[in-house]
C-alpha positions as CSV (number, residue, x, y, z in Angstrom):
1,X,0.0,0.0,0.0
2,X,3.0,2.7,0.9
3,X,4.7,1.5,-2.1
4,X,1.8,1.9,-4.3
5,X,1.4,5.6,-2.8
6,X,4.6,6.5,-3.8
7,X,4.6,5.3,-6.7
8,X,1.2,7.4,-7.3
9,X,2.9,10.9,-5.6
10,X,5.8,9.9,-7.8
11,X,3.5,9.8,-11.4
12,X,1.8,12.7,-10.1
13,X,5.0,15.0,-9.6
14,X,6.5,13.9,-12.8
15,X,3.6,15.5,-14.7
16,X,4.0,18.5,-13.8
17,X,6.7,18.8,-10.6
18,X,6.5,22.8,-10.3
19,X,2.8,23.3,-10.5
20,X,2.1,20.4,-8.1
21,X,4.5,22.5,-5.3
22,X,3.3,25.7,-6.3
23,X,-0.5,24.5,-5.6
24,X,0.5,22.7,-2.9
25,X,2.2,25.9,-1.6
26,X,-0.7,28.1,-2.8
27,X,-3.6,25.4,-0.6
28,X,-1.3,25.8,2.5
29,X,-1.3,28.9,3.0
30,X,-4.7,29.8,2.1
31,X,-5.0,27.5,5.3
32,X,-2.2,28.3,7.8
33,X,-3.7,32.2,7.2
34,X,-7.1,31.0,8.4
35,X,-6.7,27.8,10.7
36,X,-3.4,28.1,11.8
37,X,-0.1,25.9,11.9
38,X,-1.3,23.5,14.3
39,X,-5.1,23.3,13.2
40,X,-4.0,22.3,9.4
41,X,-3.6,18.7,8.5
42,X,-1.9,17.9,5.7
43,X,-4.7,16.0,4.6
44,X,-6.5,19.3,4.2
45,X,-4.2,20.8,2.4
46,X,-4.5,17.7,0.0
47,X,-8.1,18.4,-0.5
48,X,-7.5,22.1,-0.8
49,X,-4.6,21.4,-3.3
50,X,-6.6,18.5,-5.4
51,X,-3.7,16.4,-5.0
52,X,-2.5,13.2,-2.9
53,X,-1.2,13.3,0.8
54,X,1.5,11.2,-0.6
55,X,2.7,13.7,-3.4
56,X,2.6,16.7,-0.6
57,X,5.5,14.2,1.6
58,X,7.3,13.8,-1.7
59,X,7.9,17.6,-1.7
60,X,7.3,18.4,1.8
61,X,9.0,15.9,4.0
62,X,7.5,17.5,7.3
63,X,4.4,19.9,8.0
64,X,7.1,22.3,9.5
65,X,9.2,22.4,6.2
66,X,6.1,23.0,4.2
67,X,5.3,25.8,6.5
68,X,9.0,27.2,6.2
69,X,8.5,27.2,2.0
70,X,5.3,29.1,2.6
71,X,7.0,31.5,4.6
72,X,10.0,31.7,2.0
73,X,6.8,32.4,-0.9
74,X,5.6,35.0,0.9
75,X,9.0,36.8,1.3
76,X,10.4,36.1,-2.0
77,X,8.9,39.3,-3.5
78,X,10.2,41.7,-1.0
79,X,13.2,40.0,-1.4
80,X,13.8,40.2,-4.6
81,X,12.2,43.7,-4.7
82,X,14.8,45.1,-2.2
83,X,18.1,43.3,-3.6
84,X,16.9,45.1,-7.0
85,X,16.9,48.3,-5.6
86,X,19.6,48.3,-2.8
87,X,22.4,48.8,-5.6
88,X,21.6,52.1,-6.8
89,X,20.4,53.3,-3.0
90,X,22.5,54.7,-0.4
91,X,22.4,53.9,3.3
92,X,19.6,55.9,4.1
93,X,17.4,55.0,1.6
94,X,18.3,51.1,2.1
95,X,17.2,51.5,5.4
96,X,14.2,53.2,4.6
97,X,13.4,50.7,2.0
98,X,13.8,48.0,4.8
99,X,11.1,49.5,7.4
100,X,8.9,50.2,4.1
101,X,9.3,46.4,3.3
102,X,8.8,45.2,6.3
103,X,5.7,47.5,6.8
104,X,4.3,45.9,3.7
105,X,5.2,42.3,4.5
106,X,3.2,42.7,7.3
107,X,0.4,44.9,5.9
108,X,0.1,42.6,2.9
109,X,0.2,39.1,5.2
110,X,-1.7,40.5,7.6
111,X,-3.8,37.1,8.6
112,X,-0.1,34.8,8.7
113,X,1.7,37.4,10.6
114,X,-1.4,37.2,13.3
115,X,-1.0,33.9,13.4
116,X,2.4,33.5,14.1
117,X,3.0,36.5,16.9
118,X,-0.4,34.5,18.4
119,X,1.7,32.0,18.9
120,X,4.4,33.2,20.4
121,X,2.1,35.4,23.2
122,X,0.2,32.4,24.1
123,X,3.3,30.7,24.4
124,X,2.1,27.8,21.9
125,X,5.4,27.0,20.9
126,X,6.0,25.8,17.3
127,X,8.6,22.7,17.0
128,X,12.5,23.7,17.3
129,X,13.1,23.7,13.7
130,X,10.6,25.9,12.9
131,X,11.5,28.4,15.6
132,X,14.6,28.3,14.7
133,X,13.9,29.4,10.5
134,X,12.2,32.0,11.9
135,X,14.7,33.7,14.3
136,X,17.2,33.2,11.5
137,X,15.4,35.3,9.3
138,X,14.6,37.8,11.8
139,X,18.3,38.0,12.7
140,X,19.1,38.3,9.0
141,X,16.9,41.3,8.8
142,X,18.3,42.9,12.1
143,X,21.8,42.1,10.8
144,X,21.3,44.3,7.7
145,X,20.1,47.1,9.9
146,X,22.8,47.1,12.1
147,X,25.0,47.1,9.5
148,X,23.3,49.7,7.0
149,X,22.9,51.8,10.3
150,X,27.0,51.6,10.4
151,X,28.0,52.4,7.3
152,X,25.5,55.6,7.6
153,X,27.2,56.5,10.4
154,X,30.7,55.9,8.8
155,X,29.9,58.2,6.3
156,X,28.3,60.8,8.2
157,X,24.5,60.0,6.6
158,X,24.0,58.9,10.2
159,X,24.9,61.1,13.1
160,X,26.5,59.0,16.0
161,X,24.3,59.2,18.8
162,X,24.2,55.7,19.5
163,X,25.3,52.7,18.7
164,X,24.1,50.7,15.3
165,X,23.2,47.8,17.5
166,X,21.6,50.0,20.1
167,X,19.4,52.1,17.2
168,X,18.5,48.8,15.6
169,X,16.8,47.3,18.5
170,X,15.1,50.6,19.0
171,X,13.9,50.5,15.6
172,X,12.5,47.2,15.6
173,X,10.5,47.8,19.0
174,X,9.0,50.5,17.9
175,X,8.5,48.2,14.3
176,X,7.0,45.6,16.4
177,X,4.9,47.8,18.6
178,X,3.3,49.6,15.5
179,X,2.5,45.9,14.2
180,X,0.5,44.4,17.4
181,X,-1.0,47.7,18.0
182,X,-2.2,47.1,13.9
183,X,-2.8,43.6,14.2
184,X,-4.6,43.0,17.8
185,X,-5.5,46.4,19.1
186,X,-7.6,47.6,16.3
187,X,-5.3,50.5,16.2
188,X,-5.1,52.3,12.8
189,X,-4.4,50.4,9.9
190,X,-0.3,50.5,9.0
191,X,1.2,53.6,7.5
192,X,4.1,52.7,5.6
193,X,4.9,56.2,4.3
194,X,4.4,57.7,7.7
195,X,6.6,55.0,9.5
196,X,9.5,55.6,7.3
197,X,9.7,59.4,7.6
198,X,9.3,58.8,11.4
199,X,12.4,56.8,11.0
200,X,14.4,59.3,9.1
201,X,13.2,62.1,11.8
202,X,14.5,60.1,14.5
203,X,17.7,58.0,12.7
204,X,18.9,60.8,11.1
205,X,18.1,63.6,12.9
206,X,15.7,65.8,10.7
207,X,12.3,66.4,9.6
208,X,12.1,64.1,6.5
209,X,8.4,64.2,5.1
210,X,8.9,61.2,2.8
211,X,11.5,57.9,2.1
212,X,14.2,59.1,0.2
213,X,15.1,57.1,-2.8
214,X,11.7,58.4,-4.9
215,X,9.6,55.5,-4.4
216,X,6.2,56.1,-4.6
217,X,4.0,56.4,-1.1
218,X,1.9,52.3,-1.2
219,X,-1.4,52.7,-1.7
């Protein structure tokens, strides 16, 4: 019977490998968004997906790695959007271009985000692994702060009144605190724009009205 599974997720997968995954990917987190990690079978995400249980395990070996790809899908845009764009900017706008992104990442995922920080202050914790992706990718982003913050500073974009690792933990509090106020509060809705020229009054020490760089204000 498990051979004869396999050999079905196997057929299935060789049809048409990519759009299997990317349906599979797409069912998932229609569901994590609205049931949660823990409240999603894989089983539903079969039926949600049209596809076997077995060909999700032939992509996904664990519900936590399929949940770690989802997260990856949903960051891949932002991503890609700010490794474009970081090239031509300098360290202020890069670091205005981070809060923007991550204003929208959260703005634009508004249900997963939920989810996940509900978690974490309910103290439902998700397995090691998982934790673990997720830290690492929040590191990442804090990492590129600190660093962007000390370059600034190196050139004089930034003044020096504190440290880069001091004004990047300061940053993401207040990041953080906009984003639960947002997302459980029922405080206003998430002002990109607004965020980012409180950022550049505060980081860089003057009364900037609007990110620098040119981008357009997001709708």
């Amino acid at each position: 019977m498990v051979e004869s599974e396999e050999k079905t997720s196997q057929a299935e997968a060789a049809v048409q490998p990519q759009d299997s995954r990317d349906d599979i990917l797409k069912a998932a987190m229609h569901l994590f968004a609205i049931r949660g990690f823990h409240e999603t079978s894989m089983s539903e995400v079969a039926r949600e997906a049209r596809v076997s249980k077995a060909l999700i395990f032939w992509h996904f070996k664990t519900k936590e790695e399929l949940f770690v790809a989802v997260l990856n899908r949903l960051l891949e845009p932002y991503v890609i959007d700010f490794a474009e764009e970081a090239g031509a900017l300098d360290e202020r706008a890069q670091i205005e271009k981070l809060v923007e992104f991550y204003l929208r990442f959260v703005r634009d995922n508004a249900s997963s985000v939920r989810f996940f920080l509900a978690q974490m202050l309910h103290e439902q914790h998700l397995s090691e692994s998982l934790s673990a992706h997720i830290l690492q990718l929040y590191g990442g982003y804090r990492a590129m702060l600190v660093e962007l913050i000390a370059r600034a500073q190196a050139k004089g974009i930034c003044p020096r009144r504190f440290a880069p690792e001091a004004a990047a933990g300061f940053l993401l509090s207040a990041l953080n605190g906009l984003l639960i106020e947002s997302l459980f509060l029922a405080a206003n809705s998430i002002d990109p724009e607004g965020a980012v020229a409180m950022v550049s009054s505060w980081l860089f020490g003057d009364d900037a009205k609007s990110p620098s760089g040119g981008s357009e204000p997001i709708a």
